[in-house]
C-alpha positions as CSV (number, residue, x, y, z in Angstrom):
1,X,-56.0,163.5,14.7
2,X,-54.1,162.6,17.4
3,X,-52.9,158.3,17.5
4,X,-50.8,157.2,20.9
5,X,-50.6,153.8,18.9
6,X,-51.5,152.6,15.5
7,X,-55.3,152.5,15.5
8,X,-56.7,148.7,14.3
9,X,-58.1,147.7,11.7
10,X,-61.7,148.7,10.7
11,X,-62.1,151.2,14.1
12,X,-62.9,153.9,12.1
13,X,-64.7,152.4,9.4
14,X,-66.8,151.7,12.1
15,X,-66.4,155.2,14.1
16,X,-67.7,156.9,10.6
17,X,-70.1,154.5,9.8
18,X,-71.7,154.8,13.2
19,X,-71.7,158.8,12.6
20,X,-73.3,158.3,9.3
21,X,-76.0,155.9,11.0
22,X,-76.6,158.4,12.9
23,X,-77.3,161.1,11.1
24,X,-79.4,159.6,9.3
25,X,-81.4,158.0,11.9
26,X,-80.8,154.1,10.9
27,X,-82.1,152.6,13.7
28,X,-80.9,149.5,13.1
29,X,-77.4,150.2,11.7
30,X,-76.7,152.1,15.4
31,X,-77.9,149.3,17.2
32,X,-76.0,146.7,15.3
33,X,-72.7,149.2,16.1
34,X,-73.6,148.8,20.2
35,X,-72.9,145.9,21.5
36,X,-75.9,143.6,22.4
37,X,-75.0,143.0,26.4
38,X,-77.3,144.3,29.6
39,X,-73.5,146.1,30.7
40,X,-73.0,148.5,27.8
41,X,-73.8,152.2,28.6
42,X,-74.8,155.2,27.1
43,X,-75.3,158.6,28.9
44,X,-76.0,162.3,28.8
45,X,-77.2,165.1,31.0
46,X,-79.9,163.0,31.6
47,X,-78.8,159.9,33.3
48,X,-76.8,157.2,32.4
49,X,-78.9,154.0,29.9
50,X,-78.3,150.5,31.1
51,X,-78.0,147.5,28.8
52,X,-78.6,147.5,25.1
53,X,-82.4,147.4,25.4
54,X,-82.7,150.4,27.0
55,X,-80.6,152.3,24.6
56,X,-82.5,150.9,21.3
57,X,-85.5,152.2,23.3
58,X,-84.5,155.2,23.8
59,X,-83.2,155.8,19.7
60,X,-86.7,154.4,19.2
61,X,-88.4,157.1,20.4
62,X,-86.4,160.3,20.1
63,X,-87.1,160.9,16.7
64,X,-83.4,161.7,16.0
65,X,-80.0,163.5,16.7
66,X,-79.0,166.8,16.6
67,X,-77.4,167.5,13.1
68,X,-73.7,167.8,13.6
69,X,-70.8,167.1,11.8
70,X,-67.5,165.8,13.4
71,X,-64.8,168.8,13.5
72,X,-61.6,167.3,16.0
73,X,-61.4,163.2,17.0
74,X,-58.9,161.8,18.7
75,X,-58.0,157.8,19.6
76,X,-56.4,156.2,22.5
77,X,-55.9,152.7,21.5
78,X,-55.8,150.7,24.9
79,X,-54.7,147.0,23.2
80,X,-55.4,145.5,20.1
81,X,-59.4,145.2,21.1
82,X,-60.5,148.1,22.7
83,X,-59.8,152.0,22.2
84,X,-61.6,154.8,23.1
85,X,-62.5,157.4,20.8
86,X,-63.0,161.5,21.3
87,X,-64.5,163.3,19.3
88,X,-65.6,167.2,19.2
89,X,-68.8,167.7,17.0
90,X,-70.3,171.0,16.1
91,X,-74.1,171.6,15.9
92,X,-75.8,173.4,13.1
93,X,-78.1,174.3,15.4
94,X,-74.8,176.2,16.8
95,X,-72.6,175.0,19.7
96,X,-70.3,172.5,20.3
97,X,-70.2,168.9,22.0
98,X,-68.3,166.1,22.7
99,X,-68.7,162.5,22.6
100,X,-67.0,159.9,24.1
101,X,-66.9,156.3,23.3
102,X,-65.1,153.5,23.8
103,X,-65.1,150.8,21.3
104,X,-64.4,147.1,21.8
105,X,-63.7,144.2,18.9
106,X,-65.9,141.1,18.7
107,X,-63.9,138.1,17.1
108,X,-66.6,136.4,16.2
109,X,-68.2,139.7,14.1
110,X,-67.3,140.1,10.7
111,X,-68.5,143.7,9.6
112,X,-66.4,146.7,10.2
113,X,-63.9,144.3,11.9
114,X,-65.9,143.6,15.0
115,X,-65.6,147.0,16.3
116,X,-68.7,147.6,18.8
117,X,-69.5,150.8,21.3
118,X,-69.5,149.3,24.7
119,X,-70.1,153.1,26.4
120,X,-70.7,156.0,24.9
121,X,-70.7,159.7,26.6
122,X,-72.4,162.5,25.0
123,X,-72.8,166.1,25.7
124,X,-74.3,169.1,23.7
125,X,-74.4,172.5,24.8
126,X,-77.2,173.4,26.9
127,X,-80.6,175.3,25.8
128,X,-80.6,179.0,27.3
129,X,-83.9,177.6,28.9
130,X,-85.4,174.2,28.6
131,X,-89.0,174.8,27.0
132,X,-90.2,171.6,27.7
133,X,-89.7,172.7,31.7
134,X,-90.4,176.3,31.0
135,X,-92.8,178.4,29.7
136,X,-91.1,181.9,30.8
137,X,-88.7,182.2,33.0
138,X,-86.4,185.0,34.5
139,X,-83.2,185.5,37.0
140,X,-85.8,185.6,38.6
141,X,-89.4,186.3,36.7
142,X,-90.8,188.0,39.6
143,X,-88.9,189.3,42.6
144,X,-90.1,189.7,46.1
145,X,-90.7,192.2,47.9
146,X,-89.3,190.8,51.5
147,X,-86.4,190.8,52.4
148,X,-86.0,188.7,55.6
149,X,-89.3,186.5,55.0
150,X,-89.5,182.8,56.1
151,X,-88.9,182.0,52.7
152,X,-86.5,184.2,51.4
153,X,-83.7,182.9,49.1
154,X,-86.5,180.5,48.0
155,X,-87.4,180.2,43.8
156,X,-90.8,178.9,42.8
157,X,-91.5,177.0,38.9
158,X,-94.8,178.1,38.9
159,X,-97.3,175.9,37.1
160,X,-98.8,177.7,34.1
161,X,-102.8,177.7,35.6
162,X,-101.8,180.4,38.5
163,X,-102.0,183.7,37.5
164,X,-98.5,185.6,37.5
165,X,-99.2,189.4,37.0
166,X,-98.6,190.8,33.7
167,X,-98.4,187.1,32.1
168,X,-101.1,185.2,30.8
169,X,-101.9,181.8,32.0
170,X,-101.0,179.4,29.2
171,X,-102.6,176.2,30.7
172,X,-100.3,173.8,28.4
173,X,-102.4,174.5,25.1
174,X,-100.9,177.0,22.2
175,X,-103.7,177.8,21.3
176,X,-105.7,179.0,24.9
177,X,-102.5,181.0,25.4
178,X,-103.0,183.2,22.2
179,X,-105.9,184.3,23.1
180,X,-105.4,184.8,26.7
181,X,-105.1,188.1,28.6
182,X,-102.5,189.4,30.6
183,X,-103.2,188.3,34.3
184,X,-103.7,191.8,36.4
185,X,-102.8,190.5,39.6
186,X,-101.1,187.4,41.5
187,X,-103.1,184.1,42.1
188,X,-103.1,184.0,45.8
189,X,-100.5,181.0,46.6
190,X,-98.4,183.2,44.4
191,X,-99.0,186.4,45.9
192,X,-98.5,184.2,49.7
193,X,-94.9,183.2,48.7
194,X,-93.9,186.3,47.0
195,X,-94.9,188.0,50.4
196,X,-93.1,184.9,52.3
197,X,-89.7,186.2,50.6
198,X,-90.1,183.7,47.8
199,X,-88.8,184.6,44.2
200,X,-90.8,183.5,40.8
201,X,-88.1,181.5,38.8
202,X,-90.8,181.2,36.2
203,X,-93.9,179.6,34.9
204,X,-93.8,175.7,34.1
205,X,-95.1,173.3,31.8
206,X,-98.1,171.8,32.0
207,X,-100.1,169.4,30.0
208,X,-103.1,170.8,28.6
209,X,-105.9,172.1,31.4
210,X,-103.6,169.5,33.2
211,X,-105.7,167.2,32.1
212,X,-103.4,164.1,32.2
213,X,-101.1,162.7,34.7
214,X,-98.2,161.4,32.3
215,X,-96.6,164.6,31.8
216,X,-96.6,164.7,27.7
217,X,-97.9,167.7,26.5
218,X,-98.2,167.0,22.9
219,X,-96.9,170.5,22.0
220,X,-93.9,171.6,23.9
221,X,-93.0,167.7,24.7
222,X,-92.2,165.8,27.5
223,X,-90.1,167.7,30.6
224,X,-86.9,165.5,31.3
225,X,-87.2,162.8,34.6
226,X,-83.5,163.7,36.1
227,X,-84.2,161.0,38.8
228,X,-85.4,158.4,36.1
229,X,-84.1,159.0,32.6
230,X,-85.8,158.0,29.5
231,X,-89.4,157.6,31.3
232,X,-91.8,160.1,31.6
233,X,-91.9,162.9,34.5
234,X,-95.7,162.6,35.4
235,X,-98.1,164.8,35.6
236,X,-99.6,167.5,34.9
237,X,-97.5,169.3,37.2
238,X,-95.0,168.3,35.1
239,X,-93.0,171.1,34.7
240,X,-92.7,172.5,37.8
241,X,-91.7,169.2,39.3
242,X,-88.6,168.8,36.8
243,X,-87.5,172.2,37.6
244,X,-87.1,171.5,41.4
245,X,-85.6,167.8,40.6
246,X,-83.1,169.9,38.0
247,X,-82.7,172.2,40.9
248,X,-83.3,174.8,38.6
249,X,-85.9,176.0,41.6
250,X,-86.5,175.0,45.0
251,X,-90.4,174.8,45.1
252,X,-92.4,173.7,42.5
253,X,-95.9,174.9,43.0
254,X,-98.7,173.0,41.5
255,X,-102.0,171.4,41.6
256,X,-103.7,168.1,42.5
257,X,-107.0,167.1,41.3
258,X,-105.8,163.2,40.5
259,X,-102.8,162.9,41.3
260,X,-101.1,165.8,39.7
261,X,-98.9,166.5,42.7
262,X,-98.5,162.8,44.0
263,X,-97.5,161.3,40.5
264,X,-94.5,163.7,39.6
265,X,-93.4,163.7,43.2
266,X,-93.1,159.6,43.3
267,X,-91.7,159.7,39.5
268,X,-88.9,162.2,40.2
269,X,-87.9,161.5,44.0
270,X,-89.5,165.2,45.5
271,X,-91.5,165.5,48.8
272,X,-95.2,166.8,47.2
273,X,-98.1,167.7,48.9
274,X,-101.8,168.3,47.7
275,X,-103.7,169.9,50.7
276,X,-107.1,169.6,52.0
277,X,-109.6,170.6,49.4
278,X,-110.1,174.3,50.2
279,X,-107.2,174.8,52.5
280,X,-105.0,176.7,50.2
281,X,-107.5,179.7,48.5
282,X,-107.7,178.6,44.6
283,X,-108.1,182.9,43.6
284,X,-106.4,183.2,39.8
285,X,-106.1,179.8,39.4
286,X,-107.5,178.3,36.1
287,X,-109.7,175.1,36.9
288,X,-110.2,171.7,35.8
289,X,-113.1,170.3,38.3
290,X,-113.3,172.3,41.2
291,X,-114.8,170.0,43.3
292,X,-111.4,168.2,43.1
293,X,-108.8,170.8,42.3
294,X,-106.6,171.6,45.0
295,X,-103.3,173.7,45.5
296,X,-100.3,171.8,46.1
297,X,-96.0,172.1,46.1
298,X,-93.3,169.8,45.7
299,X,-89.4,170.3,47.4
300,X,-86.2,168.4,47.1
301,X,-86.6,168.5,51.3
302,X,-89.4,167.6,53.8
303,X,-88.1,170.9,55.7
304,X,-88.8,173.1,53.1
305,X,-92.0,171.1,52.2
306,X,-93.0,172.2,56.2
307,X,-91.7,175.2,55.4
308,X,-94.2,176.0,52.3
309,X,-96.7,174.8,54.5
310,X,-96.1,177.3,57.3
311,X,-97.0,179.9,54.5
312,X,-100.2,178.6,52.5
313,X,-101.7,176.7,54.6
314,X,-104.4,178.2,57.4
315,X,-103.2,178.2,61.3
316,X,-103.1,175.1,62.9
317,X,-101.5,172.7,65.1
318,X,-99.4,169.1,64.5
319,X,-100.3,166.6,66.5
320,X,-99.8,163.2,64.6
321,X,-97.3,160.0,65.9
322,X,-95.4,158.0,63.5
323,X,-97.0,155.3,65.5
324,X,-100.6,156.4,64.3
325,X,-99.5,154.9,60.8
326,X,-101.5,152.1,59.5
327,X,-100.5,150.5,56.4
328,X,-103.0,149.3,54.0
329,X,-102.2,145.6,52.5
330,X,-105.4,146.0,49.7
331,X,-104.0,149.0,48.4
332,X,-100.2,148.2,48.5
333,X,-101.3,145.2,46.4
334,X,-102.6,147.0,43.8
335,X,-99.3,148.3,43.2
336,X,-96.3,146.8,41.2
337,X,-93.9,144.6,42.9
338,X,-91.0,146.7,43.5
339,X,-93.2,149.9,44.5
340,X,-95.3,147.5,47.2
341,X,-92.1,145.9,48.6
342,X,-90.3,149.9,48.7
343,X,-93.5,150.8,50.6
344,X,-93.7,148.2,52.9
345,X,-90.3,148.3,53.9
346,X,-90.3,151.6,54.7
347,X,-92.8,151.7,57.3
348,X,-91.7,147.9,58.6
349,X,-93.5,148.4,62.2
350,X,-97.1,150.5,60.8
351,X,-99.9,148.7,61.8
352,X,-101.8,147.2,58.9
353,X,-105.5,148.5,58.5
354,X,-107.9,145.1,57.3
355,X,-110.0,148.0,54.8
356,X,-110.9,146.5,51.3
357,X,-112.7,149.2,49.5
358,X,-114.6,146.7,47.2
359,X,-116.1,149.5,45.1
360,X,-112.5,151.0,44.5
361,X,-113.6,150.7,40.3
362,X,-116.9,151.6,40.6
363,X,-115.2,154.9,42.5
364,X,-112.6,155.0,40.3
365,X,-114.7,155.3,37.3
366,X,-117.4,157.8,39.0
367,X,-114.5,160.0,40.3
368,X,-113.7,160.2,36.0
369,X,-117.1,160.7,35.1
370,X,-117.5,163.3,37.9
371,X,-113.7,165.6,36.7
372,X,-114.9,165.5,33.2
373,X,-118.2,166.6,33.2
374,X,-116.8,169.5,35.3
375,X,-114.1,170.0,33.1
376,X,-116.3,169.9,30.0
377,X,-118.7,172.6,32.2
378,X,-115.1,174.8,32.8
379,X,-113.7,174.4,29.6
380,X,-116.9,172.8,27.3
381,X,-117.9,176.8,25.5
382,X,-114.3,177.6,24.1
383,X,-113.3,173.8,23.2
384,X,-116.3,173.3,21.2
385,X,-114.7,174.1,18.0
386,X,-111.1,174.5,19.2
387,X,-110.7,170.7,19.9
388,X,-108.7,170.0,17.2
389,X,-106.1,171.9,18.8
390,X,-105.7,169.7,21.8
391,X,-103.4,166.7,21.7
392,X,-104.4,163.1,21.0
393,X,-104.8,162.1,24.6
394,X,-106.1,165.1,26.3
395,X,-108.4,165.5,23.3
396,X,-110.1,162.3,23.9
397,X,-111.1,162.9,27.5
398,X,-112.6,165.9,26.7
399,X,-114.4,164.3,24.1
400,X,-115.3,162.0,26.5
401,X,-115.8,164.9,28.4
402,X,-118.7,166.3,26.4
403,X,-120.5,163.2,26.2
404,X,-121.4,163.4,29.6
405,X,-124.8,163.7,30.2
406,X,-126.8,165.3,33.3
407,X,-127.9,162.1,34.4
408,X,-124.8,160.4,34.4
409,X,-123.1,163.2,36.3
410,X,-125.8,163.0,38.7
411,X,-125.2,159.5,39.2
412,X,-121.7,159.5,39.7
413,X,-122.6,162.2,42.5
414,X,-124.5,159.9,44.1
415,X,-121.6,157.3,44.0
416,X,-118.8,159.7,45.3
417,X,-121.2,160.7,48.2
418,X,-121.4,157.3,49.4
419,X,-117.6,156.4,48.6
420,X,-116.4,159.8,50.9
421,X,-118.6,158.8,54.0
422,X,-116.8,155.3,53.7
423,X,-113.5,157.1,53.4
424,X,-113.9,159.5,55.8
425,X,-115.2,156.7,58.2
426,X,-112.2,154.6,57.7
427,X,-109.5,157.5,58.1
428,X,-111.3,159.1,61.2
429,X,-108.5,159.8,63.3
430,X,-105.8,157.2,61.3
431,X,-103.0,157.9,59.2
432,X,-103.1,155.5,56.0
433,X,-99.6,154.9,54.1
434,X,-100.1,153.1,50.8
435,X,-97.9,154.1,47.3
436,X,-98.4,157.3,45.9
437,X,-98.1,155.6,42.2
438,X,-98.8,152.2,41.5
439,X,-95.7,152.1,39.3
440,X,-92.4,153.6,38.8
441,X,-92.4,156.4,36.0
442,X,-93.0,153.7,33.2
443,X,-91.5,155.1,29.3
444,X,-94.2,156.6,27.2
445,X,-95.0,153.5,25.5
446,X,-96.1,152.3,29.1
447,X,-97.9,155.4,30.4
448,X,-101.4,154.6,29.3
449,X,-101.3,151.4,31.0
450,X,-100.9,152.0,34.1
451,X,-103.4,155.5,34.5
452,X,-106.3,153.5,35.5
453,X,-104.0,151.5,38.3
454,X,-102.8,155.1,39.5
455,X,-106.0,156.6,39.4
456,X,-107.4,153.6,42.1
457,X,-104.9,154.5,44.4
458,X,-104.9,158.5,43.8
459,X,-108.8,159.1,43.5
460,X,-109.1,158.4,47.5
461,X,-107.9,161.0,48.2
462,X,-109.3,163.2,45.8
463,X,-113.3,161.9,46.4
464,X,-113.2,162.2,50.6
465,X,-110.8,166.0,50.0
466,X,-108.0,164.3,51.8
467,X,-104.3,165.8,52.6
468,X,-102.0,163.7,51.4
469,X,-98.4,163.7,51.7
470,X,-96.0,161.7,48.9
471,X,-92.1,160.6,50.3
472,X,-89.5,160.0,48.5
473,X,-88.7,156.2,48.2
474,X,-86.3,154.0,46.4
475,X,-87.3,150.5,44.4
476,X,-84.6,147.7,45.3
477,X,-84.0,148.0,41.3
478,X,-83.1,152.0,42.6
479,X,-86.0,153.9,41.0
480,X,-88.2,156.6,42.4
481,X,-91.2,155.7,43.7
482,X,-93.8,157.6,46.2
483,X,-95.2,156.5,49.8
484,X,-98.7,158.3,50.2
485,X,-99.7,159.4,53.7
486,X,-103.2,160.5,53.9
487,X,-104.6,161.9,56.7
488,X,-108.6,163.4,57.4
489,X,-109.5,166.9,55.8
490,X,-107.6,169.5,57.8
491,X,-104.8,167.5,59.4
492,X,-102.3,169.1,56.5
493,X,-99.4,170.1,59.0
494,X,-99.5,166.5,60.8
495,X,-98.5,165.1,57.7
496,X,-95.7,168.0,56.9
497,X,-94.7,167.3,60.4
498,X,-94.5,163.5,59.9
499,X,-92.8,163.9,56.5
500,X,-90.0,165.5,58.5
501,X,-89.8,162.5,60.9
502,X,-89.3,160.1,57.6
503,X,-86.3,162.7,57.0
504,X,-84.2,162.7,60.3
């Protein structure tokens, strides 16, 4: 141990008490050891946690550290009430780390002499591969075969529903990918991009059937939020949106049937795009209701968003004006505070478009019945007496799933008819901008409240087969949040073209 000055009393009694609380998990020992103020810090590769609530959270919920034990620390005593501590840990997982902390004395606190963490640093040594981002992945996976293509240089996290040739799709559940085949060929968005010059980084996470828009997949976890630490990435292209926000690939290539591209993109900060339904062929790709599903990507850039877009999507022309824009006041307000006031700021001159949808629930709640009785019809034979193995969450919609009866399905048919003439009516020729996400990424204590306030906003799209574009915004309280741009069927590359104009 290495001491520039005497070290004061009880600073180590409280260094090694902390360690000890830690090990062990005692919640409320480490908290008592940070210091209860909105300005003390804690951070990691994953972001820095304001404030001492944020931190207890986040012990709360991570089911405890790493074993370690402390191998080299070292203490810079600044003045008789603050010093900063190194210390080098080694994992029995294997691996070193360091943490950093400096440490400041309360006069009024009695135990260990006041001493107190006021910012803590912590590093461990990186996984090989992340499998909560990854399923398989390569240096690259899958090469292409072009050289000079448009998209060459370019690395897709593929989400685990395409087919990849020689793997089997895993679809987020253990237990489907046991028993699954190796895939002979390419799905075709793959086999597009690998043609564009495009290499296969790997194949991403997914919740299971990617069923879920929260991003927890009960059995590999939760993929990090880079952009938002300790909340959750959304879903269910969950993987492949932390990849490209990690940087760990530069497209992320997923789906949308509810959101699934729209959510992630406006958790993590990424341009995402779910096409027209039926623009981007759906060959080798593992449904969930096909009258909904549809192929979509996410980039760190609204270039290489276009740029995707050049590739997948059929021939066509842009034509749309930023001055076409019409904000929608009904659907901004069913958003939270700081994600209406980030989406209304950003379009400060878009016309706003008097449309009320006053059956939004009744749509909402037909657009569910209508995804899960076709999921139940997709997925229904082999679940039957496998649905033990799902997850809590996803388990229950497909129970919900199977209780879905002709007659209701038929019903909710008849509802989403008469919602998409409405829709399509009121986009005709329009651009609407309303929040991609009624909420930031909320922690996963939060998620299940606000799916059904997502889902109102995301189901639009879905029930009339809309394009819809999500851009990166920031909260005043700087979080991630999503504006939507939706467009009619077929107008794909006006809102690629217009997500570019956002970027200049």
């Amino acid at each position: 141990m290495t001491e520039l000055k005497p070290v004061p009393h009880g600073l180590l009694q409280a260094f090694r008490a902390y360690e000890s609380a830690l090990m062990s998990d005692d919640i409320a020992a480490l908290d008592a050891l940070f210091a209860d103020s909105p300005t003390t810090l804690r951070g990691d590769a994953a972001g820095i946690l304001v404030g001492h609530e944020q931190i207890a959270a986040f012990r709360r919920s991570r089911g405890g550290a790493p074993k370690r034990r402390i191998v080299q620390t070292h203490v810079q005593v600044l003045d008789d009430d603050h010093a900063l501590i190194m210390a080098v840990t080694e994992l029995d997982r294997g691996g070193r780390g360091l943490q950093t902390q400096l440490w400041a004395r309360d006069p009024v606190r009695i135990e260990y002499g006041g001493w107190q963490v006021t910012a803590a640093h912590v590093s461990v040594p990186a996984p090989a591969f992340d499998t909560r981002i990854w399923r398989v992945v390569g240096d690259p996976l899958v090469s292409s075969h072009t050289a000079d293509g448009a998209l060459s240089g370019e690395t897709v996290a593929v989400k685990d529903l395409f087919a990849v040739a020689g793997f089997a799709v895993g679809a987020g559940s253990p237990a489907w990918l046991e028993q699954a085949p190796p895939a002979p060929a390419h799905a075709a968005a793959v086999a597009s991009l690998l043609d564009a010059g495009a290499s296969v980084r790997g194949i991403a996470r997914t919740e299971e059937f990617a069923y879920s828009l929260s991003g927890l997949n009960a059995h590999y976890g939760a993929p990090p939020n880079p952009k938002a630490p300790g909340r959750i990435p959304g879903g269910s292209s969950s993987g492949s949106a932390t990849a490209v926000a990690l940087g760990q690939a530069s497209i992320g290539l997923g789906t949308d049937t509810g959101g699934s591209i729209r959510v992630p993109s406006a958790y993590q900060g990424l341009y995402g795009i779910r096409t027209s339904h039926g623009a981007v062929s759906r060959e080798g790709l593992l449904p969930l209701a096909k009258a909904f599903d549809t192929v979509g990507w996410m980039t760190r850039s609204a270039f290489l968003l276009q740029a995707v877009g050049d590739v997948l999507l059929p021939e066509g022309s842009a034509s749309a004006a930023v001055d076409e824009i019409h904000l929608v006041p009904s659907l901004i307000g069913l958003a939270s505070e700081d994600v209406a006031t980030a989406v209304s700021d950003a379009l400060p001159e878009a016309k706003p478009l008097d449309w009320d949808p006053a059956s939004l629930d009744e749509w909402r709640q037909a657009f569910v019945t209508g995804q899960a009785y076709q999921a139940w019809q997709a997925h229904g034979a082999w679940l039957e007496t496998r649905l033990d193995t799902l997850g809590e969450a996803v388990r229950g919609r497909f129970e919900m799933a199977r209780s879905v009866t002709r007659e209701q399905a038929a019903e909710a048919r008849t509802v989403l008819a008469q919602a998409r003439t409405e829709i399509l009516d009121v986009v005709g020729d329009r651009i609407l901008a309303y929040p991609s996400a009624s909420s930031v990424a909320p922690t996963a204590a939060d998620a299940a409240g606000v799916r059904d306030d997502t889902m109102r906003l995301t189901c639009i799209a879905g029930i009339a087969g809309l394009p819809a574009v999500s851009i990166p915004l920031r909260t005043p309280g700087n979080l991630p949040a999503g504006l939507c741009l939706v467009a009619a069927p077929g107008r794909d590359r006006d809102l690629l073209a217009l997500a570019q104009s956002f970027a200049e």
